[in-house]
C-alpha positions as MATLAB code, in Angstrom:
seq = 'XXXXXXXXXXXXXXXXXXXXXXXXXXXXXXXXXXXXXXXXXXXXXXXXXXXXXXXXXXXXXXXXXXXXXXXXXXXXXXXXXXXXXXXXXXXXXXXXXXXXXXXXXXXXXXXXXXXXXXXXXXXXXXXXXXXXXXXXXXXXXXXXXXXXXXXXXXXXXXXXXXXXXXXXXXXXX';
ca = [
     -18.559   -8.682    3.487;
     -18.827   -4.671    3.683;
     -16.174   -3.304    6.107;
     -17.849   -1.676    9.668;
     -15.597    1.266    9.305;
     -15.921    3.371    5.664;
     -15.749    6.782    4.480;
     -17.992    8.023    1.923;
     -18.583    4.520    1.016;
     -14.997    2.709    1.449;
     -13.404    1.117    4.058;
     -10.928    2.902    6.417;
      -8.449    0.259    7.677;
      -7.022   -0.138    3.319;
      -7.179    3.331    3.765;
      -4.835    3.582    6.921;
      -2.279    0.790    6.623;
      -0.660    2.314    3.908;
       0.740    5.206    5.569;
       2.811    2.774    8.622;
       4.067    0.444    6.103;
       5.650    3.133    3.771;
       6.998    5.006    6.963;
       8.686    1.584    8.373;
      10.055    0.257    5.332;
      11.575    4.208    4.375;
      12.319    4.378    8.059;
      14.452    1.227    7.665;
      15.944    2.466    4.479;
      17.185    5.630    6.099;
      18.561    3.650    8.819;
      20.316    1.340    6.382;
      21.796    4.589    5.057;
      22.771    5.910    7.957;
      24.542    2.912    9.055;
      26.859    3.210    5.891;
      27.680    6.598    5.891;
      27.183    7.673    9.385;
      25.653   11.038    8.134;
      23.190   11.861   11.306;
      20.625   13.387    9.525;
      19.561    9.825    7.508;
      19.506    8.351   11.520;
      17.132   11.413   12.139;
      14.553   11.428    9.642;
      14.439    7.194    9.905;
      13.293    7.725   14.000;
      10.938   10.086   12.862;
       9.269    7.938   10.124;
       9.066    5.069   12.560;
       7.767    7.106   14.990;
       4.710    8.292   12.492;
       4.363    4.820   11.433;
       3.487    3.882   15.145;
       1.115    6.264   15.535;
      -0.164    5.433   12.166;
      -0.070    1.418   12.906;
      -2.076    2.138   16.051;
      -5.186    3.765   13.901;
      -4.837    1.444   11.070;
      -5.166   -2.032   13.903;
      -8.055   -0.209   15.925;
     -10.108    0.345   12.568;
      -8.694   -3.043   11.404;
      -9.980   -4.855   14.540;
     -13.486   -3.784   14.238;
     -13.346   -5.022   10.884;
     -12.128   -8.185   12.175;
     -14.507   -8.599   14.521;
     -17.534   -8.061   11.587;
     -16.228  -11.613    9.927;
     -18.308  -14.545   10.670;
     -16.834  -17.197   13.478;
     -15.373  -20.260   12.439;
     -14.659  -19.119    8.650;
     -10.929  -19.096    6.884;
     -11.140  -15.169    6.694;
     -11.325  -15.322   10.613;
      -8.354  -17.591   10.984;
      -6.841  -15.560    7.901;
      -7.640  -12.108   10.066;
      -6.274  -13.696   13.324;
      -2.812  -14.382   12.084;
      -2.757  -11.152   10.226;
      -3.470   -9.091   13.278;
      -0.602  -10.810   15.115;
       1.985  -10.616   12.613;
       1.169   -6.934   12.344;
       1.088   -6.974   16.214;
       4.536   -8.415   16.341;
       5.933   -5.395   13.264;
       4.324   -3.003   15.959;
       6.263   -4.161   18.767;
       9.790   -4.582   17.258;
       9.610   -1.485   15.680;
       8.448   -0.181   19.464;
      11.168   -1.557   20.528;
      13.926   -0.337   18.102;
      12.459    3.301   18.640;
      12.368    2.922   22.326;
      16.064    1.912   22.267;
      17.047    5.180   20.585;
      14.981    8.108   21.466;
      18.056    9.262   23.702;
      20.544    8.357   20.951;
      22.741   11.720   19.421;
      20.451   11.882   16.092;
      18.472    9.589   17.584;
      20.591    6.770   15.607;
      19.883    3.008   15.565;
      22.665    0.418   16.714;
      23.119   -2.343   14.489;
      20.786   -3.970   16.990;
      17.967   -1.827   16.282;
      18.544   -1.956   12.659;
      17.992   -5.590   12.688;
      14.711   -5.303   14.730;
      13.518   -3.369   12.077;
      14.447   -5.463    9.158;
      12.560   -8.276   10.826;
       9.439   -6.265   11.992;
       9.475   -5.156    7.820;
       9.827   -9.008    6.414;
       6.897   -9.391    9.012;
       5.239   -6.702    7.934;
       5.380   -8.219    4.496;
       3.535  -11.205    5.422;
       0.761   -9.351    7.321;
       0.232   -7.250    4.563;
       0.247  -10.750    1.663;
      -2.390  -11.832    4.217;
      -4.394   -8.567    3.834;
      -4.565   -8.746    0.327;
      -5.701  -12.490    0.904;
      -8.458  -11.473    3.104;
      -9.047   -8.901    0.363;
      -8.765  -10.261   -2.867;
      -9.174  -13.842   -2.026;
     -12.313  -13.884    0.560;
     -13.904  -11.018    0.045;
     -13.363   -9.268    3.377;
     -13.853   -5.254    3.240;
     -15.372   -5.657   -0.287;
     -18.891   -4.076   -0.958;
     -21.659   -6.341   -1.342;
     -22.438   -4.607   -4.617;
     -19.172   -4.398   -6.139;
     -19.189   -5.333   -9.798;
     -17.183   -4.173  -12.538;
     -19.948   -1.764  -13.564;
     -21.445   -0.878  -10.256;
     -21.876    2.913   -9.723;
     -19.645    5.058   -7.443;
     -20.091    4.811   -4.021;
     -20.510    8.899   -4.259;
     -23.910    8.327   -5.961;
     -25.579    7.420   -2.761;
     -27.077    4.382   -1.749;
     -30.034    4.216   -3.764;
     -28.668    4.164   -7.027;
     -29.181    1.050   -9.379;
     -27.028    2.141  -11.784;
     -23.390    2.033  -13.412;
     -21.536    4.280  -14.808;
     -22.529    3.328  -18.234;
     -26.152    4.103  -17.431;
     -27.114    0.280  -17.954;
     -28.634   -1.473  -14.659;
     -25.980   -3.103  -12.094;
     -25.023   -6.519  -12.804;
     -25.415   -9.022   -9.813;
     -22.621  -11.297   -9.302;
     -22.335  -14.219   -6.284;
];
C-alpha cells in the first residue's frame, strides 16, 4: 500500500519521524548529563531539543494519520497502526509534560521527575517506532506498489517501465 502523503515519489511520515525521535532521545541524554554534573548549559540545549521534537512529533502524527487512515478496515496493519499511533501519542504527551514542567526552570532544567517522564516517553517511543518498522517491513504499509529490487527511481516519473539496469521491471506479489 502506497503512502497518501509522498514527496517526489516517497512517503513523508518515514521522512518526518526521524527528526522527534533523535531530538527526544538526545534531549534525554543531555538531561541525563545535566543531572550529573549540574552544568546548566546540558539542561538548556536538552529543553530545546524536546521542544523541536514536539513540534517535529506534531508534523510527523498529522502526515502519519492520513497514512493511517489509507489502510484497509479490519486488517492487522490497522490494528498494528492503531497501537502505534497511541504509543507515540502517549511519548508526545509525557514529553509535553516534562517540558511544560520546566519552561520557567533557571536553564530551563528538568527535576528528577521530569527526567523520568522522559525516559519512559523514550522506552515508549521505542516500541512505537518497532511497530513502524512492522507496519513497514512486515505488511507493507507506505511501500510502493512497484517496489522491486530493480524497479527504477521514483525520479524517473511515473511512466517508466524500467530499472536501473535497463532490463524491464520485475513484478513481485
Amino acid at each position: 500500500m502506497q503512502a497518501r502523503i509522498r514527496v517526489l515519489g516517497h512517503a513523508v511520515h518515514p521522512m518526518l519521524v526521524v527528526f522527534p525521535l533523535a531530538l527526544f532521545v538526545t534531549g534525554t541524554i543531555f538531561d541525563l548529563i545535566h543531572l550529573a554534573s549540574d552544568n546548566g548549559t546540558f539542561a538548556e540545549v536538552g529543553f530545546w531539543m524536546i521542544s523541536a521534537g514536539i513540534i517535529g512529533a506534531v508534523l510527523a502524527a498529522l502526515t502519519g494519520f492520513a497514512d493511517w487512515t489509507k489502510i484497509p478496515s479490519g486488517t492487522r496493519a490497522k490494528r498494528v497502526g492503531r497501537v502505534h499511533a497511541a504509543l507515540n501519542s502517549v511519548m508526545l504527551v509525557l514529553f509535553a509534560i516534562s517540558w511544560l514542567v520546566r519552561v520557567d526552570n533557571t536553564n530551563h532544567a528538568a527535576s528528577a521527575g521530569a527526567f523520568t517522564l522522559e525516559v519512559i516517553a523514550v522506552a515508549v517511543g521505542g516500541g512505537a517506532a518497532w511497530l513502524g518498522g512492522e507496519l513497514v517491513d512486515r505488511l507493507g504499509i507506505g511501500v510502493h506498489e512497484g517496489a522491486n529490487p530493480d524497479a527504477p527511481s521514483s525520479l524517473a516519473g511515473a511512466g517508466a517501465t524500467r530499472g536501473a539496469t535497463g532490463r524491464p521491471r520485475a513484478s513481485h506479489p
